[in-house]
C-alpha positions in Angstrom: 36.5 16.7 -13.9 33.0 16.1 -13.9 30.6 18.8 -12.2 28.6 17.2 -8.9 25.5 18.8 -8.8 23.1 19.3 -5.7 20.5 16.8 -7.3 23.4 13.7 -7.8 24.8 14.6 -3.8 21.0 14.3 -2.7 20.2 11.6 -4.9 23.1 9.0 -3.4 21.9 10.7 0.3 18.6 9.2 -0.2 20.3 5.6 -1.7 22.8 5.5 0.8 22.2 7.5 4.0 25.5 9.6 3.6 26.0 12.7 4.4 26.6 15.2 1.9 30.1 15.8 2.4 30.8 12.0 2.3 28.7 12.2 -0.4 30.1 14.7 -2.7 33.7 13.2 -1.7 32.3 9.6 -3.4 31.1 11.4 -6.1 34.3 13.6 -7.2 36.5 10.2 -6.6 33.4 8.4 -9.0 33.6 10.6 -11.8 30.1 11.8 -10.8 28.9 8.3 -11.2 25.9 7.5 -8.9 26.6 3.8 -9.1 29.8 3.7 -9.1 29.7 6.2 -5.8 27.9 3.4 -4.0 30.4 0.4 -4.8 33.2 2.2 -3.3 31.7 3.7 -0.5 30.9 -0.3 -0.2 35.0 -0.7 -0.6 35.4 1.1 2.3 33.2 -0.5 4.5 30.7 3.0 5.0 27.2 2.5 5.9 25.8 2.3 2.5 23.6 -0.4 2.5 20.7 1.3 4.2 19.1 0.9 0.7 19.3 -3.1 0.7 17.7 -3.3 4.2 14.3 -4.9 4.3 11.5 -2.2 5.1 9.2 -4.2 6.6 7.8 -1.4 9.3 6.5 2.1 8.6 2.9 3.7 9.0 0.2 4.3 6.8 -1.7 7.6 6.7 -5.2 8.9 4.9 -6.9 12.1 4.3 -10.3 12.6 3.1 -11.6 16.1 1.9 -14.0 18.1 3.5 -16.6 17.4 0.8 -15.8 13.8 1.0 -15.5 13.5 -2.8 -11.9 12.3 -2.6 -9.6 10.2 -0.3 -5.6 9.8 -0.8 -3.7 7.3 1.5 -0.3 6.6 1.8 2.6 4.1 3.2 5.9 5.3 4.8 8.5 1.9 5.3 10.9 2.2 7.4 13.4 -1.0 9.6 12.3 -0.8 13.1 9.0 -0.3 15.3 10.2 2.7 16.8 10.8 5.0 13.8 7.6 4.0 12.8 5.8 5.4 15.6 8.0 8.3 15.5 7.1 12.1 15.3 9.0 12.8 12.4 7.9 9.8 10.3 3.9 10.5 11.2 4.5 13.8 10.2 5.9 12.3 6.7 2.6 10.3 6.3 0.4 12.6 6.8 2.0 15.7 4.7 2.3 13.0 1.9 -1.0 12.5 2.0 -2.5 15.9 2.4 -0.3 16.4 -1.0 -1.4 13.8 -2.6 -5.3 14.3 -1.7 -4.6 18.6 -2.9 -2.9 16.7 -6.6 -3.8 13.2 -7.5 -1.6 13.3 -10.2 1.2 13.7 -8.5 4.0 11.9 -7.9 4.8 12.6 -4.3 7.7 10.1 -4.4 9.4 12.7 -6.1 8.9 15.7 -4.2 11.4 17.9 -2.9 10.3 18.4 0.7 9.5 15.1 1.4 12.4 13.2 0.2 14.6 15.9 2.0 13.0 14.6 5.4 12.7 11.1 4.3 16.5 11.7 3.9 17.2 13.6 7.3 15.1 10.4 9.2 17.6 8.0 7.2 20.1 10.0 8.1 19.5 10.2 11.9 18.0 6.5 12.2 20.7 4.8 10.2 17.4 3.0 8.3 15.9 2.5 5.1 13.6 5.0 4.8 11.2 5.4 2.1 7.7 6.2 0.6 5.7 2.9 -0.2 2.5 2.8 -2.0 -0.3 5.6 -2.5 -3.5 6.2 -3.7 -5.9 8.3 -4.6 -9.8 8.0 -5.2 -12.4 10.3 -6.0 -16.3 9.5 -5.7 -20.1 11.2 -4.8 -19.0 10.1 -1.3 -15.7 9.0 -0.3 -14.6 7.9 2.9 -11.5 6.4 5.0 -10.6 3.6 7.3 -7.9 4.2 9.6 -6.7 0.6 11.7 -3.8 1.7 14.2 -2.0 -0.3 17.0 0.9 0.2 19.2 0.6 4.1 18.3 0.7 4.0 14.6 -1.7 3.5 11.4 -1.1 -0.1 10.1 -3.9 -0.3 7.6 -5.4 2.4 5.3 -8.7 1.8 3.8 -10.4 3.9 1.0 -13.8 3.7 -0.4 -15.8 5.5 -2.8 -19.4 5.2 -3.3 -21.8 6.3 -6.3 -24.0 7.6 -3.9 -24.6 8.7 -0.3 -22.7 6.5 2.2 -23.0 7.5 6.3 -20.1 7.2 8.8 -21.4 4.4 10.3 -21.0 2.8 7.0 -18.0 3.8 5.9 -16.5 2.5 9.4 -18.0 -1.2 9.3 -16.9 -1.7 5.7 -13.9 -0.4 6.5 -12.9 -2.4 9.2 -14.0 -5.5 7.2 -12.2 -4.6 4.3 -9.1 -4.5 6.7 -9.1 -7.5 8.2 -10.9 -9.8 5.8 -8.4 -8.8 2.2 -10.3 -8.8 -0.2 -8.3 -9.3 -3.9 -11.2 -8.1 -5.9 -14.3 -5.8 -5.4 -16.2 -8.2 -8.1 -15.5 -11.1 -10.1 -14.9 -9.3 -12.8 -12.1 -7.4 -11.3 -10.1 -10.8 -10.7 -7.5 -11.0 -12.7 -8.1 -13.9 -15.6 -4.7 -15.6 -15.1 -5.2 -16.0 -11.5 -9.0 -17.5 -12.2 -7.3 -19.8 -15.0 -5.1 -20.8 -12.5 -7.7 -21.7 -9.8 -9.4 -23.5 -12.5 -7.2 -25.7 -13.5 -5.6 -26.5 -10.1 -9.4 -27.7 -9.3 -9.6 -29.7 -12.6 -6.6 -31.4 -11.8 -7.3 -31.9 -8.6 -10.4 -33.8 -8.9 -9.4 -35.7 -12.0 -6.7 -37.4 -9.3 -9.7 -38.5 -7.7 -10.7 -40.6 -10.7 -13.4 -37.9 -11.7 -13.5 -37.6 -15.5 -13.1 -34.8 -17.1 -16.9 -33.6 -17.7 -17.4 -34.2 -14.2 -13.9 -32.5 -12.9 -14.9 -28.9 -14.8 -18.6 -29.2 -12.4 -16.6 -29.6 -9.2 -14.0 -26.8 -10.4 -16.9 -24.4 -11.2 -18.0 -25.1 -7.5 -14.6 -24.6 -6.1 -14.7 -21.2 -7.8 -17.3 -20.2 -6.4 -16.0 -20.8 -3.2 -12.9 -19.4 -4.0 -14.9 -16.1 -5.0 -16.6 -15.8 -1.5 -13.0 -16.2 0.2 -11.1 -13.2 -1.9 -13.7 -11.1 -3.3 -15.3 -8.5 -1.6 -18.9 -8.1 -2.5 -19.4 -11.5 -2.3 -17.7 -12.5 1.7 -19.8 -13.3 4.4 -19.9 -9.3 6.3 -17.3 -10.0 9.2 -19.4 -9.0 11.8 -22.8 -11.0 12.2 -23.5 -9.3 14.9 -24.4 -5.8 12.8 -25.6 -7.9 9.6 -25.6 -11.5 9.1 -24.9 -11.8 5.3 -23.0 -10.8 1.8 -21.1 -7.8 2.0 -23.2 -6.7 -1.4 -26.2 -7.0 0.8 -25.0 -5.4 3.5 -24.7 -2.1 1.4 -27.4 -2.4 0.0 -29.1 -2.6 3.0 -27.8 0.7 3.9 -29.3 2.2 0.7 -25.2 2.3 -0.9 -23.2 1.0 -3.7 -19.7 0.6 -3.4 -18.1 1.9 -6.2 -14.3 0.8 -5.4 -11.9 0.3 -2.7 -8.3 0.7 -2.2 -6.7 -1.3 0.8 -3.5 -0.4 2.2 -0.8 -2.5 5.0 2.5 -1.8 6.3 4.4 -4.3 4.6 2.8 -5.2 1.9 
């Protein structure tokens, strides 16, 4: 008979929702076979499908060190609106991210505390529970963006400068970053299939106009250029022309900055 260890009964808790006696039941009848665990608990008709349901919900969290020279954010996805602005899922966010802003490196995903309660919420919610995306940055000045409604953080924005960068700052960008998504933070950054792609959708899309080709590649180049100002960031009209009416590149340069890179953040996503 094969031996069911603690880390296979917690692993099919955290796929399935189960709990451990269920658990260790599937896996004696399995053979110790994870997979297999989950197909007959299927048989049977037991709530393991917690796993397939779509997280579309959760919170994001962020934590900036005291020195400001690095930021760590992080998404928790859950089913429903009301775990999300639950207690015991805020408290997941931000411990994840206070781990992940102490080690960079790490993988919090794998963590032993936080998929133990990431379990325990499945467990009592009857949802798909899980860690979503994290980050880290470090920078001479980092700062964080924090964009909450109905009682939880939806958006998490992180930005690291090569130089001094105030709060006032650090707020304004944030909040445009946030609402305007931005792909890129320069040109450069834009993927090359995605700009060949642009390219020759434009190309072909003046060449149905009867343009020839010669003249199709100008209008394309234009299009770009257009398209550049829509998805990346330095080069978007700043969302607020009522603090600065301009390019976001000028606006930080304006206040004496440079933006060094950006990470962006949504429930969701």
């Amino acid at each position: 008979m094969a031996e069911i260890t603690a880390k296979s009964v917690n692993e099919l808790r955290a796929k399935t929702g189960l709990g451990m006696m269920e658990c260790k039941k599937l896996l004696t009848e399995a053979g110790g076979n994870i997979d297999t665990a989950i197909d007959n608990a299927r048989k049977k008709g037991l709530k393991s499908s917690i796993a397939d349901r779509a997280t579309t919900e959760g919170r994001v969290a962020l934590a900036v060190s005291p020195d400001k020279k690095r930021g760590a954010a992080v998404a928790v996805a859950c089913n429903t609106d009301f775990t999300a602005k639950s207690d015991p899922l805020a408290h997941i966010a931000d411990s994840a991210a206070q781990k992940l802003l102490a080690n960079p490196s790490a993988n919090v995903a794998d963590d032993a505390q936080l998929k133990a309660e990431l379990t325990a919420v499945a467990q009592q919610t009857g949802e798909n529970v899980q860690l979503g995306r994290t980050a880290a940055i470090d920078g001479a000045t980092v700062g964080g963006y924090l964009y909450s409604t109905a009682g939880k953080g939806k958006i998490a924005v992180l930005m690291a400068f090569a130089g001094p960068a105030d709060d006032a700052l650090v707020s304004q960008l944030g909040m445009h970053i946030a609402a305007a998504r931005p792909l890129a933070l320069t040109r450069e950054e834009v993927p090359a299939d995605l700009v060949a792609k642009e390219r020759e959708i434009a190309v072909e899309q003046a060449k149905a106009t009867g343009k020839p080709q010669n003249i199709a590649e100008k209008i394309a180049e234009g299009k770009l250029n257009a398209f550049y100002s829509e998805r990346v960031l330095l080069d978007q009209d700043f969302i607020n022309a009522e603090v600065f009416k301009g390019k976001v590149s000028e606006f930080v340069k304006s206040k004496g900055a440079q933006l060094a890179k950006y990470v962006r953040i949504e429930v969701g996503q």
